[in-house]
Backbone as numpy.savetxt, mean C-alpha at the origin, in Angstrom:
# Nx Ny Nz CAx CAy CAz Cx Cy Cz
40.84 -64.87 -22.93 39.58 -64.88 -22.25 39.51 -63.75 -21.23
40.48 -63.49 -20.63 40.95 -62.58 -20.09 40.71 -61.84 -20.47
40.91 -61.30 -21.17 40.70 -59.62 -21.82 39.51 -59.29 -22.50
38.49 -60.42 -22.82 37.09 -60.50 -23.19 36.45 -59.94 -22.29
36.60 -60.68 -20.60 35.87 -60.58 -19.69 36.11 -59.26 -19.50
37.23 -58.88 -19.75 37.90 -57.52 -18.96 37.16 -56.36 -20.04
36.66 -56.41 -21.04 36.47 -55.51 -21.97 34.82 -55.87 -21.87
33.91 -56.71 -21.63 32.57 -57.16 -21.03 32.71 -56.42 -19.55
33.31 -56.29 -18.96 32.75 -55.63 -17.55 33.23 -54.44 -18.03
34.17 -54.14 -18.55 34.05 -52.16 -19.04 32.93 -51.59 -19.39
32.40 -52.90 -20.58 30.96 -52.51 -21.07 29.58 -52.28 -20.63
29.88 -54.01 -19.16 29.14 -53.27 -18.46 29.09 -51.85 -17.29
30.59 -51.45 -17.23 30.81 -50.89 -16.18 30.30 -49.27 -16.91
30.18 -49.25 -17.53 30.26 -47.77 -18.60 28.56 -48.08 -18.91
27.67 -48.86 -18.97 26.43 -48.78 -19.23 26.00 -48.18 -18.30
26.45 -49.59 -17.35 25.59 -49.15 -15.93 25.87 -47.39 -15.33
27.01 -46.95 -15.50 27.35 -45.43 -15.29 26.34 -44.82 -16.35
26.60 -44.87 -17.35 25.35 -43.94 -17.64 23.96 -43.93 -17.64
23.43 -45.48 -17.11 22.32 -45.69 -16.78 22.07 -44.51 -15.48
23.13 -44.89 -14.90 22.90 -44.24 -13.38 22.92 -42.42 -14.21
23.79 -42.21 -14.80 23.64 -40.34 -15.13 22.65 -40.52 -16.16
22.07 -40.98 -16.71 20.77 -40.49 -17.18 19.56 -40.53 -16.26
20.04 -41.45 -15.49 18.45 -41.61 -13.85 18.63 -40.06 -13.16
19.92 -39.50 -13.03 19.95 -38.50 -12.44 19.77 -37.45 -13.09
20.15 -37.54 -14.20 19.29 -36.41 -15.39 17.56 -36.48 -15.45
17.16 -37.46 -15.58 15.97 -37.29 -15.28 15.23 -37.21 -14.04
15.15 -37.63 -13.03 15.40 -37.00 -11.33 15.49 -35.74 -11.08
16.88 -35.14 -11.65 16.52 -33.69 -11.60 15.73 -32.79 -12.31
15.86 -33.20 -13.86 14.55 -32.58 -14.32 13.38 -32.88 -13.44
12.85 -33.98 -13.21 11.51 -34.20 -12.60 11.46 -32.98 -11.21
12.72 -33.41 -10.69 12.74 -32.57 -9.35 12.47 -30.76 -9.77
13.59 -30.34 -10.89 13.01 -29.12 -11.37 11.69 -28.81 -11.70
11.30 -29.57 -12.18 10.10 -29.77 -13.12 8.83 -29.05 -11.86
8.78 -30.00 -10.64 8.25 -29.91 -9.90 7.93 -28.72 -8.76
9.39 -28.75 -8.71 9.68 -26.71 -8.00 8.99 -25.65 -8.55
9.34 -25.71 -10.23 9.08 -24.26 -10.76 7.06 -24.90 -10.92
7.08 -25.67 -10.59 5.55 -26.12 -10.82 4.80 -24.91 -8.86
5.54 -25.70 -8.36 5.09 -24.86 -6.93 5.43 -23.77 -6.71
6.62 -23.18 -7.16 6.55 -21.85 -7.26 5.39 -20.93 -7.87
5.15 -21.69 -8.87 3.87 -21.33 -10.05 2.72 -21.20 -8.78
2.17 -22.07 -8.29 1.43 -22.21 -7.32 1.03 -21.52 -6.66
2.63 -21.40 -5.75 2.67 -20.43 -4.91 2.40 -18.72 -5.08
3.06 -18.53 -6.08 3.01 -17.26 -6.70 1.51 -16.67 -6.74
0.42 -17.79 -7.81 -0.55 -17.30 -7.33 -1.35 -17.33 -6.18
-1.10 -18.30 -4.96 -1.70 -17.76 -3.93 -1.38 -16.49 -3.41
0.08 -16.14 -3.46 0.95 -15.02 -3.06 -0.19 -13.28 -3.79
-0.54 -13.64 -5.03 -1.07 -12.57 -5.88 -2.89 -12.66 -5.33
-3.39 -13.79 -5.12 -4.83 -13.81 -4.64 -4.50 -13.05 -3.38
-3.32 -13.40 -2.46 -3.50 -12.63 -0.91 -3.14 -11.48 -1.22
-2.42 -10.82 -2.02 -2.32 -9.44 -2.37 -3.50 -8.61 -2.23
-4.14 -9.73 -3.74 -5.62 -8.62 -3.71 -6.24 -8.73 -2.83
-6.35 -9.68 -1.85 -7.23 -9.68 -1.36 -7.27 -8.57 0.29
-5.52 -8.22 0.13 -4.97 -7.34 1.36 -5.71 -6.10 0.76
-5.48 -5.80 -0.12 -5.41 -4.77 -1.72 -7.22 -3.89 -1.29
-8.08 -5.36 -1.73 -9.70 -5.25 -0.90 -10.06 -4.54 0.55
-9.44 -5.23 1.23 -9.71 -5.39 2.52 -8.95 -3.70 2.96
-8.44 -3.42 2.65 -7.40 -2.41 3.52 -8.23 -0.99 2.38
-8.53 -1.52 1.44 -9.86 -0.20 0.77 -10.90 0.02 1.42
-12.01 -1.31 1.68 -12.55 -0.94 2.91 -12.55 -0.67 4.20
-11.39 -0.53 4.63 -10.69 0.19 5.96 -10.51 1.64 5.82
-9.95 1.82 4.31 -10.37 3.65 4.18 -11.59 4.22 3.69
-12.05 3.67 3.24 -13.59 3.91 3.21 -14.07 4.27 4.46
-13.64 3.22 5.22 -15.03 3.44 6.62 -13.98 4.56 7.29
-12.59 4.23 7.11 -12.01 5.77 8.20 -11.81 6.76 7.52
-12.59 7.31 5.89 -12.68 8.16 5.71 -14.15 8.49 5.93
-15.64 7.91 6.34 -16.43 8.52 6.79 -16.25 8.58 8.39
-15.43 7.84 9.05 -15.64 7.95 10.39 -14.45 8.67 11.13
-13.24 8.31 10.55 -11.63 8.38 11.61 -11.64 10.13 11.27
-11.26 10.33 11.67 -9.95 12.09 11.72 -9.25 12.07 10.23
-8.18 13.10 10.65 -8.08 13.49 9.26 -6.05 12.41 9.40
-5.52 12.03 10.87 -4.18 11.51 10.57 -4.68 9.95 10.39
-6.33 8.68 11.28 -6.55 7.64 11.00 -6.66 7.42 9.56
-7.31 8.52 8.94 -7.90 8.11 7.17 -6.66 8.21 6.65
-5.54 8.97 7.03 -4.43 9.19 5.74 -3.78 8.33 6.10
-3.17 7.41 7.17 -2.59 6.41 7.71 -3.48 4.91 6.64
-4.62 5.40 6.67 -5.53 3.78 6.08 -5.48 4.35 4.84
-5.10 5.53 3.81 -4.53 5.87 2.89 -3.60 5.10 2.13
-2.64 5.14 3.28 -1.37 5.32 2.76 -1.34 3.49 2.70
-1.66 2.68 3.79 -1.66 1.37 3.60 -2.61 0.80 2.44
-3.72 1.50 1.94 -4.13 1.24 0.82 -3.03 1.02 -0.45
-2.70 2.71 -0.53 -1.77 2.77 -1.91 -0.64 1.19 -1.81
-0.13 1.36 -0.27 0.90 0.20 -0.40 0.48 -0.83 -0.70
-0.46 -1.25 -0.54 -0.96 -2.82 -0.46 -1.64 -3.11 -2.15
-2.17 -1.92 -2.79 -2.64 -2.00 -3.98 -1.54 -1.81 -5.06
-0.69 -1.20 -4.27 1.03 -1.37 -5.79 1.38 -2.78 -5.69
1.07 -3.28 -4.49 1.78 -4.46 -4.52 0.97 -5.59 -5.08
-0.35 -5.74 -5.18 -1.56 -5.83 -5.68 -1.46 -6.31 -7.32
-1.39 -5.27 -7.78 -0.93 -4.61 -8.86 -2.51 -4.00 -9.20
-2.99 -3.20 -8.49 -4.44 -2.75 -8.97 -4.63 -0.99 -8.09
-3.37 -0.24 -7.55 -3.43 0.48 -8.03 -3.74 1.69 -8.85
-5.23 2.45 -8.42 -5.19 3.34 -9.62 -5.35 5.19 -8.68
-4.33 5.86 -9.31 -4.10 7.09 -9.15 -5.15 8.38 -8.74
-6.48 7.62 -10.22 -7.22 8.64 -9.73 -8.28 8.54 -8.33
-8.43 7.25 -8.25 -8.99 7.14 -6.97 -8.20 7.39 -6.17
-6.93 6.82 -5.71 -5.68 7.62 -4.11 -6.29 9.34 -4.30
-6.45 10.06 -5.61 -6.47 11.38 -5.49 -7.92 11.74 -5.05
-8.60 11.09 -5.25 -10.41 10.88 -5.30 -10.30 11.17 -3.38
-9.99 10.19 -2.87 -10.03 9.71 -1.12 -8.82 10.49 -0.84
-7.90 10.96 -1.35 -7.19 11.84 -0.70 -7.93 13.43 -0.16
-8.39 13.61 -1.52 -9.26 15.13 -1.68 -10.58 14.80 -0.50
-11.23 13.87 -0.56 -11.95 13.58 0.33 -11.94 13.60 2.20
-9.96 13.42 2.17 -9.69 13.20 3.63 -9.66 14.96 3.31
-9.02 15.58 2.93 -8.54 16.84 3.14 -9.22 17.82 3.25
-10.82 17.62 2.58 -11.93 17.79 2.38 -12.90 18.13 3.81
-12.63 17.15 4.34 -13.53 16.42 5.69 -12.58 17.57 7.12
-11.17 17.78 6.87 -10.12 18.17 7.50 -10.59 19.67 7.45
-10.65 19.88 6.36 -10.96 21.19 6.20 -11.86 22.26 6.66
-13.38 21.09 6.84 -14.17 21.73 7.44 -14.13 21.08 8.97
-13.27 20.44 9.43 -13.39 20.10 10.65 -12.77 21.80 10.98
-11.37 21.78 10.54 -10.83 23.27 11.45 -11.39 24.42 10.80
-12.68 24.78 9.89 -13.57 25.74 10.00 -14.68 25.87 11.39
-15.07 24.77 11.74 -15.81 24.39 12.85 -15.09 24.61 14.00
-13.59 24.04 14.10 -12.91 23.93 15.37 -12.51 25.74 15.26
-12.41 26.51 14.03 -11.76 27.84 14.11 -13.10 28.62 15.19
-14.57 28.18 14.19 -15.44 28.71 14.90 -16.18 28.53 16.31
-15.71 27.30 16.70 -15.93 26.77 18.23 -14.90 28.17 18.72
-13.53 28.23 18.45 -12.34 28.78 19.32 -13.18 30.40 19.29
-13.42 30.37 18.10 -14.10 32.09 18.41 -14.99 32.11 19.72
-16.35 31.62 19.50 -17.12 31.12 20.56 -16.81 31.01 22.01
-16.23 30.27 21.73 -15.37 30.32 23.55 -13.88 31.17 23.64
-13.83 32.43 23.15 -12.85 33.04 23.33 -11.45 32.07 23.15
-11.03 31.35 22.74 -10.03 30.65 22.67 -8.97 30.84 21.63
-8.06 32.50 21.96 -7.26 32.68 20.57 -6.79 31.45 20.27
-5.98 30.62 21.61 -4.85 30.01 20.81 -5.47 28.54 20.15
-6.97 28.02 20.82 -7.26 26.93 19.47 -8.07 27.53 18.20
-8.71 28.91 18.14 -8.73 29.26 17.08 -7.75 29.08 16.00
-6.27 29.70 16.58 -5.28 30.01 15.30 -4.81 28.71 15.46
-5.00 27.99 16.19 -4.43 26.48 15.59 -5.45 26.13 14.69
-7.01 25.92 14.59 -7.62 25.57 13.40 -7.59 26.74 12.19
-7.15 27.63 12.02 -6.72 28.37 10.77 -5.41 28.66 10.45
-4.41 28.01 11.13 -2.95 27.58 10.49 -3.79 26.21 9.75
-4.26 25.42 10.27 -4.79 23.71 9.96 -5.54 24.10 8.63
-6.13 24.46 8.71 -7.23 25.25 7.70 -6.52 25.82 6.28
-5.58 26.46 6.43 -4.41 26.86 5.76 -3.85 25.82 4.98
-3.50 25.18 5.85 -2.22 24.22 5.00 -3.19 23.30 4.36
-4.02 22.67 5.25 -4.73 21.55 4.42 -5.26 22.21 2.81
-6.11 23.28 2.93 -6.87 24.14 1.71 -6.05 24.03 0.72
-4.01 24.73 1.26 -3.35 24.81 0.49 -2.65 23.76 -0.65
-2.85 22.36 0.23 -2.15 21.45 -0.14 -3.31 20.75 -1.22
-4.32 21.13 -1.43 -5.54 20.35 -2.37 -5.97 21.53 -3.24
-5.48 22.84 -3.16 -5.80 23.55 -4.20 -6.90 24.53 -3.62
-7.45 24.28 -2.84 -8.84 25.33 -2.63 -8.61 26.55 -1.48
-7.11 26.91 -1.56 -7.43 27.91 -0.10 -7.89 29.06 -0.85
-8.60 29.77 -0.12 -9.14 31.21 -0.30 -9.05 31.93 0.48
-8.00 32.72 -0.22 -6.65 34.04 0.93 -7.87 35.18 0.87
-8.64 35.47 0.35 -9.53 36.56 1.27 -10.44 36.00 2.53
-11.14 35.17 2.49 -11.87 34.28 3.24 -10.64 34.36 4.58
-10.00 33.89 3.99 -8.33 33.16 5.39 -8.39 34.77 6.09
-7.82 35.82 4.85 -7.91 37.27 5.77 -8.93 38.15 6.74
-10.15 37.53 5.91 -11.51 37.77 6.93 -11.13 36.92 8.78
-10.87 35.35 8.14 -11.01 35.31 9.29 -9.76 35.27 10.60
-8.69 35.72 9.78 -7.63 35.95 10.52 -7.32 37.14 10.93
-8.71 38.40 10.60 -9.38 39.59 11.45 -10.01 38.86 12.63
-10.81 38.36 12.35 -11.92 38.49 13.25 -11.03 37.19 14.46
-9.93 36.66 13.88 -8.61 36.17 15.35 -7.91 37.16 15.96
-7.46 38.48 15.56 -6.90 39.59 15.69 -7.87 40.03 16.72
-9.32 40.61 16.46 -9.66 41.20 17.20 -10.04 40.32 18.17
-10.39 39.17 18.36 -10.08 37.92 19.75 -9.51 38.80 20.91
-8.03 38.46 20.20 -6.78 38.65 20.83 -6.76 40.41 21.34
-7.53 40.99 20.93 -7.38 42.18 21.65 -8.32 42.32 22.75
């Protein structure tokens, strides 16, 4: 009788154990189950606030490329490109579109600031807006080295 009972509580002792590891097999699935469910979730709120940084920080260069200088717009540039890679929306030819646009705006600011410096005798902010004038032109493709030599005469004779 002895050894009945003793081989009845093994049986139950070995059910009840795997009752208990299959509760925990399923527990953790459920518990997995549930994580990669909120991660899911999460992820897309994570991708809605992207774009929506992505939006928001485009119309920030928009308005500081009709309003800011030429270092506010490339600063709200540059947080564009970042925020739209991360986005995933991103596109090349527009960064080049509003780039040409800041450099654009730059360009004729230090034609204006070259020709204020003439105006008021001012060699040295003249040749600071036609070094400016220079590099910006150069860096977007449009400088024009006779134009630059015209007016880096008419800084010469300033200075005399």
């Amino acid at each position: 009788m002895d050894r009945m009972r003793m081989k009845n509580n093994l049986l139950q002792n070995t059910i009840v154990a795997a009752v208990i590891i299959a509760g925990y097999i399923l527990v953790w699935d459920a518990v997995a189950w549930a994580d990669a469910k909120q991660v899911q979730q999460s992820e897309k709120i994570t991708r809605r606030q992207l774009k929506i940084a992505a939006a928001n920080s485009l119309w920030r260069l928009k308005r500081a490329v009709e309003r800011d200088g030429y270092y506010g717009a490339r600063v709200a540039l540059n947080v564009w490109r970042a925020n739209a890679i991360e986005a995933g929306t991103f596109k090349q030819e527009q960064y080049d579109e509003y780039k040409k646009q800041i450099y654009e705006k730059s360009i004729q600011n230090s034609l204006d600031c070259f020709e204020y410096g003439l105006e008021n005798e001012s060699y040295t902010d003249a040749k600071r807006c036609l070094y400016t004038y220079k590099i910006r032109s150069e860096e977007i493709g449009t400088f024009d080295q006779p134009r630059y030599e015209e007016m880096n005469e008419k800084l010469k004779s300033l200075r005399k």
